[in-house]
N, CA, C and O atoms as CSV, one atom per row, in Angstrom:
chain,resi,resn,atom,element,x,y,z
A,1,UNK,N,N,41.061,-90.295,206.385
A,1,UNK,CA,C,41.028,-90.440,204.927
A,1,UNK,C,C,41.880,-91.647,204.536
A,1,UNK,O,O,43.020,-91.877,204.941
A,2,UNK,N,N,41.070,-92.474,203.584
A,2,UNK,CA,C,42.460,-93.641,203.459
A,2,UNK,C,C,43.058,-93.205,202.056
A,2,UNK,O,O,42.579,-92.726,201.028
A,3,UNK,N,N,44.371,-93.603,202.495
A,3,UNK,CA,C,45.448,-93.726,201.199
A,3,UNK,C,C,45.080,-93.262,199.835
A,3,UNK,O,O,45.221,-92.184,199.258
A,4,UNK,N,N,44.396,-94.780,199.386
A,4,UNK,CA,C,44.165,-94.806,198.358
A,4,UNK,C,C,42.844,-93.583,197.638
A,4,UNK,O,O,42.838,-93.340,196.431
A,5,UNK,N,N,41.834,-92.944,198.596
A,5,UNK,CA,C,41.310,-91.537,198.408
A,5,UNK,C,C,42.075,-90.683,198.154
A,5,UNK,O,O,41.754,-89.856,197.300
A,6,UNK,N,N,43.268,-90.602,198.771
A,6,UNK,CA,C,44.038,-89.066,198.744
A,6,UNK,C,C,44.865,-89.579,197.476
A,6,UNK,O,O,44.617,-88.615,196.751
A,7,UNK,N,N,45.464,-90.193,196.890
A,7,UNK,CA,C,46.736,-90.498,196.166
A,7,UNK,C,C,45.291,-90.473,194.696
A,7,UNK,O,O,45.606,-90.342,193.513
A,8,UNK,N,N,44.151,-90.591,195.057
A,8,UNK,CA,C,42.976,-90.517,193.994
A,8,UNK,C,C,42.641,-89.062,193.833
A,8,UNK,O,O,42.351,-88.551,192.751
A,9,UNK,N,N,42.674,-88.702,194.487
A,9,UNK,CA,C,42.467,-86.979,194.706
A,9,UNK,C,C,43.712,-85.789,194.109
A,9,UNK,O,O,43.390,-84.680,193.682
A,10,UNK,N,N,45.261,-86.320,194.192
A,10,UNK,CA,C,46.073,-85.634,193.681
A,10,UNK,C,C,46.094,-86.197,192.519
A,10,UNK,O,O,46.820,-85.415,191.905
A,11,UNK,N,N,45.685,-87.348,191.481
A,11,UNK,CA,C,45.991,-87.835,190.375
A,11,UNK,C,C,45.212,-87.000,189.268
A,11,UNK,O,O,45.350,-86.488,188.157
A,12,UNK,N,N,44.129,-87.240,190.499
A,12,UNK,CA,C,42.699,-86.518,189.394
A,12,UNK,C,C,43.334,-84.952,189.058
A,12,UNK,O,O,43.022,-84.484,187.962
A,13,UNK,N,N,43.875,-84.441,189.613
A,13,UNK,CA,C,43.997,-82.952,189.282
A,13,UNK,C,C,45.093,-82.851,188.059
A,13,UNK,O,O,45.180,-81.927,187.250
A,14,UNK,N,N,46.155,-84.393,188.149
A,14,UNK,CA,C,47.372,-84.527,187.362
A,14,UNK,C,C,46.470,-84.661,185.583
A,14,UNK,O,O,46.694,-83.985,184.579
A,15,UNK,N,N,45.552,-85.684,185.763
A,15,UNK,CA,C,45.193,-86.194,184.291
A,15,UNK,C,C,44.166,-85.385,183.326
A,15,UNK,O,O,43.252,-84.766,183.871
A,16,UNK,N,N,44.275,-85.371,182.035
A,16,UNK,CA,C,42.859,-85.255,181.415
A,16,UNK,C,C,41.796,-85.678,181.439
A,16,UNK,O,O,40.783,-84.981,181.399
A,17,UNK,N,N,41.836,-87.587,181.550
A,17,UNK,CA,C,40.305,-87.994,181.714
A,17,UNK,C,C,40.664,-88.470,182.964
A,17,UNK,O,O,41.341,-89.435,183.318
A,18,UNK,N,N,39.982,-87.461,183.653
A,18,UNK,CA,C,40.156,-88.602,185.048
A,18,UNK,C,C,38.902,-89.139,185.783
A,18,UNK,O,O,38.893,-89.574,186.935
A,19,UNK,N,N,37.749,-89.034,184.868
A,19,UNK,CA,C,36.688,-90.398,184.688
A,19,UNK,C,C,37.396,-91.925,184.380
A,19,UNK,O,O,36.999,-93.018,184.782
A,20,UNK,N,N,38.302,-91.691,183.729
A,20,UNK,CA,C,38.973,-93.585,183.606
A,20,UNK,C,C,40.090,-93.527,184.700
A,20,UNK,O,O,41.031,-94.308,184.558
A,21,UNK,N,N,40.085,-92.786,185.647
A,21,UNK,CA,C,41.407,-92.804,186.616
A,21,UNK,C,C,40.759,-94.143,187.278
A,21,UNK,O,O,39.586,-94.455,187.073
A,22,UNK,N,N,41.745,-94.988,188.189
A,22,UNK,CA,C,40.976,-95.801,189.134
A,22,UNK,C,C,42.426,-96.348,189.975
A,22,UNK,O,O,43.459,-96.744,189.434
A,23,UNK,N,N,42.176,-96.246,191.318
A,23,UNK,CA,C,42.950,-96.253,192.435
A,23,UNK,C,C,42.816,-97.366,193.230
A,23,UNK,O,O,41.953,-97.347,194.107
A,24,UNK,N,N,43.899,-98.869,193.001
A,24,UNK,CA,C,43.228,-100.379,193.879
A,24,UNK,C,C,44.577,-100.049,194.530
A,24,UNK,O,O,45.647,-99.487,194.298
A,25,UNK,N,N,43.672,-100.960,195.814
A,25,UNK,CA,C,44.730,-101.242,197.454
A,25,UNK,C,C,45.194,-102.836,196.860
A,25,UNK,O,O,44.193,-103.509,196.613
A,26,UNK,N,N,46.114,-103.341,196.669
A,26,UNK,CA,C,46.733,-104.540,196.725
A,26,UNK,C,C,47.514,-104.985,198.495
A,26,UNK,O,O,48.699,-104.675,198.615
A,27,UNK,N,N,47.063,-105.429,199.298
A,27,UNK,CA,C,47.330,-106.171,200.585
A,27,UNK,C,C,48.068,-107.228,200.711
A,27,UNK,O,O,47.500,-108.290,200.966
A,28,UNK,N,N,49.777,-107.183,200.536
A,28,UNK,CA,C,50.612,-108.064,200.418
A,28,UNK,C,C,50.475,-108.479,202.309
A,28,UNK,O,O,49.700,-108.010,203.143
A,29,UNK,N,N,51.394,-109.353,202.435
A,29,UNK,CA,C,52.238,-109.667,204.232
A,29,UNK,C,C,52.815,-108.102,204.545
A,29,UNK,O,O,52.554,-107.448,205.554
A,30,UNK,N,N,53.737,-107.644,203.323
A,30,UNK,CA,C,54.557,-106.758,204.572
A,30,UNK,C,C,54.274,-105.164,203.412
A,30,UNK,O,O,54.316,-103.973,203.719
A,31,UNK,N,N,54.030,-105.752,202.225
A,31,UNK,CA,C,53.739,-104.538,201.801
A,31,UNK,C,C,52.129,-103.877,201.452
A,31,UNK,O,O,51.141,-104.588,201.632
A,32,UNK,N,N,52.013,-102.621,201.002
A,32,UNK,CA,C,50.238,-102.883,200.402
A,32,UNK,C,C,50.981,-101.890,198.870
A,32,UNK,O,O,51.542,-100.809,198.686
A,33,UNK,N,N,50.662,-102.741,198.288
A,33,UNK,CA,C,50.528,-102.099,196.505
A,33,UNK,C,C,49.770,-100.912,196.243
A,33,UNK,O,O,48.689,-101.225,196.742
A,34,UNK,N,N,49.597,-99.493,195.684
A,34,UNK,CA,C,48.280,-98.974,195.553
A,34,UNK,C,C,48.627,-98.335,193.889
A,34,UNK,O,O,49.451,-97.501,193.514
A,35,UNK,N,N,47.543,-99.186,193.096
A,35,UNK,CA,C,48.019,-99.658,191.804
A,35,UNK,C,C,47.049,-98.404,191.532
A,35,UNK,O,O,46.019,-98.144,192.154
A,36,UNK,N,N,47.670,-97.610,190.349
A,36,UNK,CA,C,47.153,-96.405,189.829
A,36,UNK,C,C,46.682,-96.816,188.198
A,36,UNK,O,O,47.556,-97.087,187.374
A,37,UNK,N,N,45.380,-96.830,187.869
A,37,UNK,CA,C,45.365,-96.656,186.230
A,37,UNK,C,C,44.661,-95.795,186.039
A,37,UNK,O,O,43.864,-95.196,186.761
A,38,UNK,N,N,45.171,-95.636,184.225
A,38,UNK,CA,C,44.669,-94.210,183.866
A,38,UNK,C,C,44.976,-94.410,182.222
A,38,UNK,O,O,45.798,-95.085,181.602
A,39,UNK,N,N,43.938,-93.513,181.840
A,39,UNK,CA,C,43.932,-93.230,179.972
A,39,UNK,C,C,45.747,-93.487,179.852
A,39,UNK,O,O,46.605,-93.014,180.597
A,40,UNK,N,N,45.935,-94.377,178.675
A,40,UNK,CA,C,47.635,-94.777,178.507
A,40,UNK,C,C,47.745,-93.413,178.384
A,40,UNK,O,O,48.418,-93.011,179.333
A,41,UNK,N,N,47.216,-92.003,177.273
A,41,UNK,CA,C,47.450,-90.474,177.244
A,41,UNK,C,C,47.808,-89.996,178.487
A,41,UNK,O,O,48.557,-89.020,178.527
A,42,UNK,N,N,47.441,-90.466,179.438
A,42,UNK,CA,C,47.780,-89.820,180.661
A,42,UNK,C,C,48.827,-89.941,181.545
A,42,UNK,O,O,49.317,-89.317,182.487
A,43,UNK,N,N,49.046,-91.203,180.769
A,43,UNK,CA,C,50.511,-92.116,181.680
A,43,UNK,C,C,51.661,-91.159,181.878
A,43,UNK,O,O,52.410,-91.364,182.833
A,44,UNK,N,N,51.928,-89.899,180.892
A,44,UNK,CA,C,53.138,-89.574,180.856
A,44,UNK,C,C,52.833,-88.264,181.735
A,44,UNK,O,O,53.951,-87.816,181.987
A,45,UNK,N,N,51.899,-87.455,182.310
A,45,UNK,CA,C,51.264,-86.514,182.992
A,45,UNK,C,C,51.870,-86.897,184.711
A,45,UNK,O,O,52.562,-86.403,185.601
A,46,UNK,N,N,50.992,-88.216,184.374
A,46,UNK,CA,C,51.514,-89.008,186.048
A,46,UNK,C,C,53.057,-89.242,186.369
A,46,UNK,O,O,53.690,-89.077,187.412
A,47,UNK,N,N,53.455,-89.706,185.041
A,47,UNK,CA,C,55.287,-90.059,185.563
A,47,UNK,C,C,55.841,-88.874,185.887
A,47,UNK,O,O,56.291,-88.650,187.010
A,48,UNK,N,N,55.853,-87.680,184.532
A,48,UNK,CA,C,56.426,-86.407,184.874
A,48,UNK,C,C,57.852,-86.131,184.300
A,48,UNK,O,O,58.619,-86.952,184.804
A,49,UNK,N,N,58.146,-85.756,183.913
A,49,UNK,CA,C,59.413,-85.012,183.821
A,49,UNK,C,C,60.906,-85.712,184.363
A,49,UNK,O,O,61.379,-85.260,185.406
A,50,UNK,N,N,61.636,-86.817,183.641
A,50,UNK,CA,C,62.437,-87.623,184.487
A,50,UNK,C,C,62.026,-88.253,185.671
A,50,UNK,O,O,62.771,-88.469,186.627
A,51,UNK,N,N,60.620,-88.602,185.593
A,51,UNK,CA,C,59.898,-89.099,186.712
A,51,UNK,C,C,59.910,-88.348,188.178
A,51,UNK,O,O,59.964,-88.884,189.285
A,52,UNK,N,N,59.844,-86.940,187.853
A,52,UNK,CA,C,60.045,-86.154,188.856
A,52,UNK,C,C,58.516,-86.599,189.505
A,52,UNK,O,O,58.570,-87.337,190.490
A,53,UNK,N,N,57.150,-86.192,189.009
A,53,UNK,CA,C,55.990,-86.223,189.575
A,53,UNK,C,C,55.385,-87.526,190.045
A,53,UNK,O,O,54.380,-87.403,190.744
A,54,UNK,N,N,55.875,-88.940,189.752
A,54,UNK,CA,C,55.527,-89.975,190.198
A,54,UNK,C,C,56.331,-90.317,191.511
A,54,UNK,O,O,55.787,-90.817,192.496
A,55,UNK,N,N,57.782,-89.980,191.439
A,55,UNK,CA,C,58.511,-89.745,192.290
A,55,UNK,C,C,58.512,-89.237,193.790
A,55,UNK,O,O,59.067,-89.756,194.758
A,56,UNK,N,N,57.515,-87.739,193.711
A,56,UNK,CA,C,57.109,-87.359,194.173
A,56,UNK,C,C,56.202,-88.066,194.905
A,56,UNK,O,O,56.416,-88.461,196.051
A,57,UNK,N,N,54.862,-88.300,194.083
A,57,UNK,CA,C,53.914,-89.241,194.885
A,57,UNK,C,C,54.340,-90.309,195.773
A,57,UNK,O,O,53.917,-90.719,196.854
A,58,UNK,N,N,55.337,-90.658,194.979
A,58,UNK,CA,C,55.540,-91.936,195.898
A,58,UNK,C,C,56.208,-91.502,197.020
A,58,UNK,O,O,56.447,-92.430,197.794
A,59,UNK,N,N,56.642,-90.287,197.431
A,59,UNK,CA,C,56.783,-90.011,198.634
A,59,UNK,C,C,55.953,-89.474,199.714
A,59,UNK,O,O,55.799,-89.713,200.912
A,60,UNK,N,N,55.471,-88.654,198.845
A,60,UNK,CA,C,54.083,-88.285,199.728
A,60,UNK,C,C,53.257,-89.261,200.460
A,60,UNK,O,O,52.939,-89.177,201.646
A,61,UNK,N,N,52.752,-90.759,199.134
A,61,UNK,CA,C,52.400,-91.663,199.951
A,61,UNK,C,C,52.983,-92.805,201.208
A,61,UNK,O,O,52.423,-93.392,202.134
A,62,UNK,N,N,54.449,-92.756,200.668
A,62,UNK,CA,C,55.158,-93.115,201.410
A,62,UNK,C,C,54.998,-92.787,203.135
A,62,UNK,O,O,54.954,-93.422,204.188
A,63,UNK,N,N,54.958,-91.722,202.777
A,63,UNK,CA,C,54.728,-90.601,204.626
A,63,UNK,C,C,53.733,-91.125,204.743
A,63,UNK,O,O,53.839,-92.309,205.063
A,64,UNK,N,N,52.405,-90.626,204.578
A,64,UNK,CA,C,51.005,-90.692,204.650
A,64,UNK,C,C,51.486,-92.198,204.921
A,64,UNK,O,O,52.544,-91.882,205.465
A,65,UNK,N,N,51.495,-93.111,204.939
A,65,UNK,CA,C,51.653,-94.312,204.937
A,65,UNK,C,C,52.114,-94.926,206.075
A,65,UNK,O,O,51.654,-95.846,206.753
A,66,UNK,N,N,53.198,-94.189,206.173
A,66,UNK,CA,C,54.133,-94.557,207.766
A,66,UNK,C,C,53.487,-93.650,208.465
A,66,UNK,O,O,53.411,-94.042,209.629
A,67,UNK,N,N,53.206,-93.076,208.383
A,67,UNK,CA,C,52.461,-92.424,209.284
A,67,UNK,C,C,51.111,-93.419,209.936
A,67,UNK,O,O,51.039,-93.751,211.119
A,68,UNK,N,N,50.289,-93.716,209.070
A,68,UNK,CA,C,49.470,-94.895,209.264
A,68,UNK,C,C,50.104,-96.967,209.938
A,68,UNK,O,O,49.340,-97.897,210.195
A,69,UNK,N,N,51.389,-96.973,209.996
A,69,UNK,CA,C,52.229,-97.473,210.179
A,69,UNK,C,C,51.506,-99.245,209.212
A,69,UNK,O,O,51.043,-100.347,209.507
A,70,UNK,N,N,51.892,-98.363,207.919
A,70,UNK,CA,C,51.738,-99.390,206.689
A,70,UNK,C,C,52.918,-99.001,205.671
A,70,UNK,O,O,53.158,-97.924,205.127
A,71,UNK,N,N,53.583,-100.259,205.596
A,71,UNK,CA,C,55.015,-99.633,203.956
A,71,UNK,C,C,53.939,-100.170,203.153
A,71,UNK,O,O,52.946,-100.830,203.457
A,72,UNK,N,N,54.461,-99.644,201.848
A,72,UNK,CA,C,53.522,-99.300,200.555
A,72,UNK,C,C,54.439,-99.123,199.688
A,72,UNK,O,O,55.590,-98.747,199.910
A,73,UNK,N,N,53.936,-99.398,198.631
A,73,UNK,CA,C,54.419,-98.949,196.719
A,73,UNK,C,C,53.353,-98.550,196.044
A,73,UNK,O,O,52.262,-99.101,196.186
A,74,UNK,N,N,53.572,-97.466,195.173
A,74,UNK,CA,C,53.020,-97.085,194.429
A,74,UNK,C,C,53.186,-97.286,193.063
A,74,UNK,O,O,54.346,-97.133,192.681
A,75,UNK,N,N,52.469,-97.547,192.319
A,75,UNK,CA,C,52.731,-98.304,190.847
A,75,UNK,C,C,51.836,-97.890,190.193
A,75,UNK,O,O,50.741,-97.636,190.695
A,76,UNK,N,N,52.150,-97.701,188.697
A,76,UNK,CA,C,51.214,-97.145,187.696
A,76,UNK,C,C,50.953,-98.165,186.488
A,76,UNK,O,O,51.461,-97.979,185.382
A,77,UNK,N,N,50.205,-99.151,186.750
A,77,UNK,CA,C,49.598,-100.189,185.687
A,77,UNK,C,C,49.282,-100.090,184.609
A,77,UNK,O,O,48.113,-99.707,184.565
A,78,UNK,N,N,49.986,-100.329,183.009
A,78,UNK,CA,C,49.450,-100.078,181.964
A,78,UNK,C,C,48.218,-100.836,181.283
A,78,UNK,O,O,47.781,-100.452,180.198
């Protein structure tokens, strides 16, 4: 499964419209970007609570990631 499917798959369950969700791979040298957008309404669903739930993600993908032996950021594009 790549990355950017799964980190598309837990968002969708986070948002209301998640017909406008959309999940890009950015391919730096040492890093890969995986840029999250979504209804601006939704922006605050994804961050979470003192940014507890974006936080989160970004660890999850983090693993999933090294695990794949790729570093990564996760970012939420307004």
């Amino acid at each position: 499964m790549e990355i950017n499917v799964f980190v598309e798959d837990i968002v969708r369950h986070l948002v209301d419209n998640p017909e406008e969700l959309s999940v890009t791979c950015v391919e730096g040298e040492k890093v890969t970007v995986f840029e999250i957008r979504v209804n601006p309404s939704d922006v605050g669903k994804v961050i979470g609570k003192n940014g507890r739930t974006i936080r989160s993600l970004r660890t999850l993908v983090g693993a999933v990631a090294a695990r794949a032996g790729i570093r990564s950021m996760l970012e939420i594009v307004e």
